[in-house]
MARBA-3410 file (N, C-alpha, C, O; in Angstrom, 1 decimal):
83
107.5,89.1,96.6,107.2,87.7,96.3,107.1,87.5,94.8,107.5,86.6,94.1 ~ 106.4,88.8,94.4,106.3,88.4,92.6,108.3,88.2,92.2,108.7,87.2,91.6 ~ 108.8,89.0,92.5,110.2,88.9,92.0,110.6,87.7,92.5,111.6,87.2,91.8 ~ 110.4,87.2,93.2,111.1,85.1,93.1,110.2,84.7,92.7,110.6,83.7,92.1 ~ 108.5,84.7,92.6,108.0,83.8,91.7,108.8,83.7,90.2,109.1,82.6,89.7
109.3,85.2,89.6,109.5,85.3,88.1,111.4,85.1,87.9,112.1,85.3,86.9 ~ 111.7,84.7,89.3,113.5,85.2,88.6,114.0,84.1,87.9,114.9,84.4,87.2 ~ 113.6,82.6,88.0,113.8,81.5,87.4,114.0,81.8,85.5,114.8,81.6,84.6 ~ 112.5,82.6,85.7,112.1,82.9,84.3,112.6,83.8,83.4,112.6,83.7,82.2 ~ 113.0,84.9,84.1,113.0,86.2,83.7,114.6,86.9,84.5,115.1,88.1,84.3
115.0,86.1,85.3,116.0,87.0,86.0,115.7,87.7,86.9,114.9,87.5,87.9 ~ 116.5,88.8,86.5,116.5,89.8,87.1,116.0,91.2,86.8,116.2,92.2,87.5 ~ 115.2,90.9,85.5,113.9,91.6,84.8,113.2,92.5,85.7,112.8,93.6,85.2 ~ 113.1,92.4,86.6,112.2,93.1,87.7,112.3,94.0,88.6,111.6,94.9,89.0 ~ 113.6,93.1,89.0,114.3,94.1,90.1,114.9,95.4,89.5,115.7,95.5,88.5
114.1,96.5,90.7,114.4,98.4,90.6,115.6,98.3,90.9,116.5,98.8,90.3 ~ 115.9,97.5,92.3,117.1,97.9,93.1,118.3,97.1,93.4,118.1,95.9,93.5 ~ 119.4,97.5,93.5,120.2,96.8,94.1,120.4,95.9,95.2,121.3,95.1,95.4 ~ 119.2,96.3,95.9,119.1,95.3,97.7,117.4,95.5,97.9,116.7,96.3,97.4 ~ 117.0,94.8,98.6,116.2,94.9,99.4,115.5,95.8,100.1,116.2,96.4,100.9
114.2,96.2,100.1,114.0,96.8,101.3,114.6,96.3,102.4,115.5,97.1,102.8 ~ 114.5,95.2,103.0,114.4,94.3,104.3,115.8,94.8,104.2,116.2,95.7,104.9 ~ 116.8,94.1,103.4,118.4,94.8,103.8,118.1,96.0,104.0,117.6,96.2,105.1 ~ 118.1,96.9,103.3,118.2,98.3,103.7,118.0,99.0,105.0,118.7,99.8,105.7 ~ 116.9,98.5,105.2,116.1,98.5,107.0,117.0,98.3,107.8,117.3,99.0,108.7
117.7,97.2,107.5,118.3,96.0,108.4,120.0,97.0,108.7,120.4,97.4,109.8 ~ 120.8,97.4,107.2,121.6,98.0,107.3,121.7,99.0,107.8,122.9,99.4,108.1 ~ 120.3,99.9,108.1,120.3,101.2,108.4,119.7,101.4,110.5,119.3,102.3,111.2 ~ 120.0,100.0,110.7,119.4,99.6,111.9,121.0,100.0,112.9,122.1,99.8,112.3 ~ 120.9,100.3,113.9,122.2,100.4,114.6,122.6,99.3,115.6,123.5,99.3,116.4
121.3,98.1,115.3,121.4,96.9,116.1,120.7,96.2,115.5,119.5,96.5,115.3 ~ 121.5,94.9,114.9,120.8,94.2,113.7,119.3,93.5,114.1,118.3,93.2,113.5 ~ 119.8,93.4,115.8,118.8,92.4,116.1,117.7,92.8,116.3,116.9,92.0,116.9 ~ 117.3,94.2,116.0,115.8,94.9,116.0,115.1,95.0,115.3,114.1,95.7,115.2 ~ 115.8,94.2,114.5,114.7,93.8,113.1,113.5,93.1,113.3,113.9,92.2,114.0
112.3,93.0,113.2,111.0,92.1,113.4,110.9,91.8,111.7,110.8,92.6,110.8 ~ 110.9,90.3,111.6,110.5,89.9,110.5,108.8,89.4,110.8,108.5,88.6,111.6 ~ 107.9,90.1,110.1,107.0,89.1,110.5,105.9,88.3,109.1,106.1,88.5,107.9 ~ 105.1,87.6,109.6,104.4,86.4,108.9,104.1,87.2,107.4,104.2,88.4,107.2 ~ 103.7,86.0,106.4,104.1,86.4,105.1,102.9,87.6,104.3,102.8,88.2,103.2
101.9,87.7,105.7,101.3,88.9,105.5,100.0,88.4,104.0,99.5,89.1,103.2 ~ 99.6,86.9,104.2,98.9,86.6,102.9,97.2,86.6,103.1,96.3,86.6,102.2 ~ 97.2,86.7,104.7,96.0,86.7,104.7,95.5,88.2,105.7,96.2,88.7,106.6 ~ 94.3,88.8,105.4,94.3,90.1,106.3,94.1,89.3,107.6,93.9,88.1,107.8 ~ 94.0,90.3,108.6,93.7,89.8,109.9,92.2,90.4,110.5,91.6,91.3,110.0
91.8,89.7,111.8,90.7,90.1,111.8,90.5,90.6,113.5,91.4,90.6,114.3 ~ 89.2,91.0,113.7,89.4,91.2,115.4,89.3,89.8,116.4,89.6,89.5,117.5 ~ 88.8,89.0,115.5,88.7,87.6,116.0,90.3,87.0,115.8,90.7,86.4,116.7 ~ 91.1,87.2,114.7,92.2,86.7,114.3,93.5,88.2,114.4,93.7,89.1,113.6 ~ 93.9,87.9,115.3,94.9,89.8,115.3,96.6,88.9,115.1,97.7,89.5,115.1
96.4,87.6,114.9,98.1,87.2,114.8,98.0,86.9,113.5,99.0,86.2,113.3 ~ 97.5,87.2,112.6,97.6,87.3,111.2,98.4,88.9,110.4,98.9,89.2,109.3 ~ 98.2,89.9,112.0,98.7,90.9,111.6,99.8,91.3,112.0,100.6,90.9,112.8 ~ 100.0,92.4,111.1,101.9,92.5,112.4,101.9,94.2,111.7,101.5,94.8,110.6 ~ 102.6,94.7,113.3,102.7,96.2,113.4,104.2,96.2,114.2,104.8,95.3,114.9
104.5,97.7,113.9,105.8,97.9,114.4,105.6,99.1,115.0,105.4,100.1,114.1 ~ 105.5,99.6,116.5,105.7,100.5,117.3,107.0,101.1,117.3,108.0,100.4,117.2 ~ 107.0,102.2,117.3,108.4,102.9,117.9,107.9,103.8,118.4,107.7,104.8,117.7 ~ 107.7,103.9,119.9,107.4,105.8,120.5,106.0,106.0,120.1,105.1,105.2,120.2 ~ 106.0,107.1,119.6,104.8,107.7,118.4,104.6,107.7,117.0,104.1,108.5,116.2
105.4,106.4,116.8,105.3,105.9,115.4,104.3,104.7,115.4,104.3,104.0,116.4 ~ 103.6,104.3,114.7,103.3,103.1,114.2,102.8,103.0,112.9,102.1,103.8,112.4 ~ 103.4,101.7,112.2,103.5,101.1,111.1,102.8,99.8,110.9,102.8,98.8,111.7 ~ 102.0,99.7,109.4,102.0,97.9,109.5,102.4,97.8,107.9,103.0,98.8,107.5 ~ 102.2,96.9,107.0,102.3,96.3,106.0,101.7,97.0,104.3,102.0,97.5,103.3
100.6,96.5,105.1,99.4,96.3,104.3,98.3,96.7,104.8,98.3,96.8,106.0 ~ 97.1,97.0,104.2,95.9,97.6,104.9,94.9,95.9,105.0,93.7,95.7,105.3 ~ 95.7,95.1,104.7,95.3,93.6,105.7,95.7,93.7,106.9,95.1,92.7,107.5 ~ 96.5,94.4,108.0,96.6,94.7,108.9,96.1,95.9,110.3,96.5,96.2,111.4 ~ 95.0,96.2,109.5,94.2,97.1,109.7,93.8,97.1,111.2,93.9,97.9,112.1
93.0,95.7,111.2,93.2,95.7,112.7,93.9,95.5,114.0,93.6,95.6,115.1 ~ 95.1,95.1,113.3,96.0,95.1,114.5,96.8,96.4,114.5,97.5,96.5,115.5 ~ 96.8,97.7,113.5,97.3,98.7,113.5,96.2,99.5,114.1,96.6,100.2,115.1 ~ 94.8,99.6,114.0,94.2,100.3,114.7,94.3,100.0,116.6,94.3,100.8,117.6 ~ 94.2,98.8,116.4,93.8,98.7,118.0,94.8,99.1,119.2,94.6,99.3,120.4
96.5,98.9,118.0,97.9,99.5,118.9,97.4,100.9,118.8,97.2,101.4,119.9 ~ 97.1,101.9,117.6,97.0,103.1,117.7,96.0,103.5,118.8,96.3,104.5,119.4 ~ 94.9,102.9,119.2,93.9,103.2,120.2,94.7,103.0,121.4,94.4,103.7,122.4 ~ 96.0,102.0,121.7,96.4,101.9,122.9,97.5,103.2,123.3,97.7,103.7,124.4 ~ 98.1,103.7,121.8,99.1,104.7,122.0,98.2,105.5,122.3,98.3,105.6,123.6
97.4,106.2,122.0,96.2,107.5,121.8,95.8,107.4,124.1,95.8,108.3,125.0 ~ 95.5,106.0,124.1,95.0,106.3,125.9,96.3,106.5,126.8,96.0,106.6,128.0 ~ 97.5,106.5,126.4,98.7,106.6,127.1,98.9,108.3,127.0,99.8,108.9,127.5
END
């Protein structure tokens, strides 16, 4: 997000890389459409609010963002852990 607040200003000043994370992911995906984009991730989430958060299972992987996602990453890891 900081790199499109500043590219007006500054260009391309900022940018490390040639692409994206999100491309990268995307390109290294063997089905594009298994991408999960999710929400802009601005606010943490809570146990009262869990759609503020976003996590990405695979198997015995799991992933979230940000440690604003804390509770919707713990509570999928408590569901993998009883399986």
């Amino acid at each position: 997000m900081a790199y499109y607040l500043t590219k007006n200003r500054v260009g391309d000043y900022y940018r490390t890389y040639t692409q994206t994370v999100q491309d990268e992911v995307i390109n290294a995906l063997t089905n594009k459409k298994n991408f999960k984009k999710g929400n802009m991730g601005l606010l943490r989430d809570s146990y009262e609010n869990l759609n503020r958060g976003f996590v990405v299972k695979d198997r015995h992987y799991i992933s979230s963002r940000w440690p604003g996602d804390a509770y919707s990453f713990s509570l999928e890891f408590l569901k993998m852990l009883k399986k």
